[in-house]
N, C-alpha and C positions, 0 to 999 in steps of 0.2 A: 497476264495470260497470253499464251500464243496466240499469232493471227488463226492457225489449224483449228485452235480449240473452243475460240468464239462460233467460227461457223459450225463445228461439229456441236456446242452445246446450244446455241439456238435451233438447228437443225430437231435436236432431240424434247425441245420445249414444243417444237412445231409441230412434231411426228404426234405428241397426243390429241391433237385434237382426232386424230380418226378412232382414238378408243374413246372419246367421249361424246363423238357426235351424233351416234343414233341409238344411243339412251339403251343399247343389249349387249355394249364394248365394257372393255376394259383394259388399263394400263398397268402392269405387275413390274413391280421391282424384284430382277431374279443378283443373283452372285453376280455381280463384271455386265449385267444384261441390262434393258428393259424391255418389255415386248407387250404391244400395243394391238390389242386384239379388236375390230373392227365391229364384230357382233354379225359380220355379213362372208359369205365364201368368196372371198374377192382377195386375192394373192398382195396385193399391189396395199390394200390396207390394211394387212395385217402385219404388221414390222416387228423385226427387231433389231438392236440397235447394242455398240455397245458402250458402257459406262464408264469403263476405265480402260488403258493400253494391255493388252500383251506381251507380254517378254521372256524370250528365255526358249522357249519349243511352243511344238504346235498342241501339246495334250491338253493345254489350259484353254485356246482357243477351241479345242473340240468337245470339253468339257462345259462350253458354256452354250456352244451349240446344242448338244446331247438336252442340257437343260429346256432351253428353248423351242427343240424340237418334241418334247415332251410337253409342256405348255400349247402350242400350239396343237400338237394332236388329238389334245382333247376337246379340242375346240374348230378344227379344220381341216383339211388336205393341204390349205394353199397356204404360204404366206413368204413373205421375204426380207431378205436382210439388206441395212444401209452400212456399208463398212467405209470407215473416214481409215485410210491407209496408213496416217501417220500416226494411227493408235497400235502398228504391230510393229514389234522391231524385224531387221533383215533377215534372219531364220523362219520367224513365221510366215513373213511378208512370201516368201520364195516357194512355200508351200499351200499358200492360200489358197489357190484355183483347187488344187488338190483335197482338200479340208473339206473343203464347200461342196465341189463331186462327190465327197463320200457322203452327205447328209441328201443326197438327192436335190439341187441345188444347180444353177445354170447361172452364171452372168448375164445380165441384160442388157447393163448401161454402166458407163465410167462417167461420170460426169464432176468437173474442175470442180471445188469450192472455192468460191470468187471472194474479195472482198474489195470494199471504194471506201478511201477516209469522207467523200463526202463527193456526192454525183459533177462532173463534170458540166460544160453549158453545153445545150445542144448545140449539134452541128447542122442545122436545120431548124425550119420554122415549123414548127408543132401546131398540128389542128388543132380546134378547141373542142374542147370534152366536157363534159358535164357529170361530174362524178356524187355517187351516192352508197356511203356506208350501208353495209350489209345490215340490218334494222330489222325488215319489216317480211312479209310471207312474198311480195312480188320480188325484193332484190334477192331474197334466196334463193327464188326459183330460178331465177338470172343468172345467178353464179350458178348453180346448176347444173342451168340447162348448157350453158357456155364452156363447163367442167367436162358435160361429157363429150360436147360437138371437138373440142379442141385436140382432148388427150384421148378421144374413142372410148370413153370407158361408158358402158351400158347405163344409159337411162333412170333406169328404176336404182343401179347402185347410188349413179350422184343423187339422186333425191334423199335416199335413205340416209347419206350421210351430212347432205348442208342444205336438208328442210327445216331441220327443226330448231327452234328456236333459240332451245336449253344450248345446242351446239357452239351459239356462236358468246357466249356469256365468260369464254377464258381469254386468252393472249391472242386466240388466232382474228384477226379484225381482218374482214375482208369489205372492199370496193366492189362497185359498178361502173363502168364510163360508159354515159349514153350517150347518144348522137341521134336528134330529130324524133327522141321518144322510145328510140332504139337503145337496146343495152346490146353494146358491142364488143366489151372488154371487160375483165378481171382482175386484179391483183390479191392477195393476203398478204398483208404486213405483222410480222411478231418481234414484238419488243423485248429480247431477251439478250443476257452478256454483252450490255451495253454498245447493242447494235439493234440493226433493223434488217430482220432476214425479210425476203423476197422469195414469195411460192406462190404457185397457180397462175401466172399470169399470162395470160391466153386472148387472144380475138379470134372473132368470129371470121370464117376462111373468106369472105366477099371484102371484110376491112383489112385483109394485112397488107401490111408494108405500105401503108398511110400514116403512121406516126401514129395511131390510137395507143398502143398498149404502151410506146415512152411516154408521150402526154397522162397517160393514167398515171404510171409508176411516178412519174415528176409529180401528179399533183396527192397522192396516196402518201409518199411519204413526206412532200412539205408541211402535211395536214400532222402529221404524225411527231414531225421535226420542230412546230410551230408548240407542240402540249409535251415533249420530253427534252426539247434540248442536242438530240442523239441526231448526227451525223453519217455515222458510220454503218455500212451497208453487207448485207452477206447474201449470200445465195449458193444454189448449185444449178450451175448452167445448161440446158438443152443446147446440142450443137447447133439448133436453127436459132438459138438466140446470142452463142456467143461473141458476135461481131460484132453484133449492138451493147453489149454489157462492157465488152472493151473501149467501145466508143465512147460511154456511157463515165467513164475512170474505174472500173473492177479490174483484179489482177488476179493470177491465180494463185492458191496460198496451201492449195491442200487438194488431193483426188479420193472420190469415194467410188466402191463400186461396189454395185447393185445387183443381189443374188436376189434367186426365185424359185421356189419349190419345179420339178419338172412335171 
């Protein structure tokens, strides 16, 4: 399998947890699609995604749109698309921004899809963490309450989506790193196309640039690496984190970018 297509299909293993995490979502397999309906009016969780490449013109790409923009209508205003670029050939590719404008649709965010055959040593000495699988009602709240302080998303959404219990029972296994009783950090690890993608991983704005969220991530997927065997690492990069993922041994393999209803 391509390096593109491991992070694009763990990517799409990781995107359901928001249709199954607050128990009124749902995940529908459409034609070329899937699309991951949150249960909540929140843009950002309501996804679609696509399944297989485009090739040849843009009517196939706007036909699976059309689909999905129909799916989500009757269920939203808001919602948005994760597009892995190396699933369109150069005719579509060249037409994309275009496609996307016409479904009412803005780009948000390009971000690299990285991959590491297996984490580098640091290059620095790592505080110590105290790390706690997502389990029980206080590390949910944790992840959270940490979900919404980091990435600004409203309060009441992160609770709705990684309170409840049923939520965390598939692939998505998420971390706490506490400090002195404090939970200061975040990760989610998913074990999928024989890798370990990396989502959420966030500190609290008083902890950054102390080492906490590497020491988390170091010690989240050793924990992970120790019960599968698996090495090999995926993500999609936030610009304030890709200096560290490069340090880290991530390269980049693949770019997605990120539409949103207007």
């Amino acid at each position: 399998m391509s390096d593109f297509l491991v992070v694009e299909e763990n990517l799409r293993s990781a995107m359901r947890f928001f249709g199954e995490a607050s128990g009124s979502g749902e995940v529908r397999a459409l034609d070329g699609t899937v699309a991951v309906f949150s249960g909540l009016d929140y843009g950002v969780f309501n996804i679609g995604l696509l399944t297989r490449g485009v090739r040849g013109n843009t009517s196939e790409l706007e036909s699976r749109l059309a689909e999905l923009a129909h799916f989500f209508g009757e269920r939203t205003l808001r919602w948005s698309f994760w597009l892995c670029e190396d699933l369109l050939d150069t005719p579509a590719r060249r037409r994309e921004r275009q496609t996307f404008t016409s479904f009412g649709m803005r780009a948000i965010s390009h971000p690299p899809g990285m991959m590491a055959p297996a984490l580098l040593a640091p290059v620095r000495e790592l505080p110590a963490i105290e790390i706690r699988r997502v389990v029980d009602a206080p590390s949910r709240a944790a992840f959270a309450e940490i979900t919404s302080v980091a990435f600004e998303i409203p309060h009441m959404v992160a609770r709705a989506v990684y309170s409840r219990a049923e939520a965390w029972n598939g692939s998505y296994e998420g971390f706490v790193g506490m400090v002195n009783g404090r939970a200061v950090a975040i990760v989610a690890i998913v074990v999928e196309a024989g890798a370990m993608g990396v989502y959420s991983l966030a500190t609290m704005p008083e902890f950054r640039r102390m080492g906490y969220g590497e020491a988390l991530l170091r010690c989240a997927t050793a924990e992970i690496r120790a019960r599968t065997g698996l090495t090999r690492l995926v993500l999609q990069s936030t610009e304030a984190g890709y200096k560290l993922y490069r340090r880290m041994g991530f390269h980049d393999v693949t770019k997605f970018s990120v539409y949103l209803t207007k």
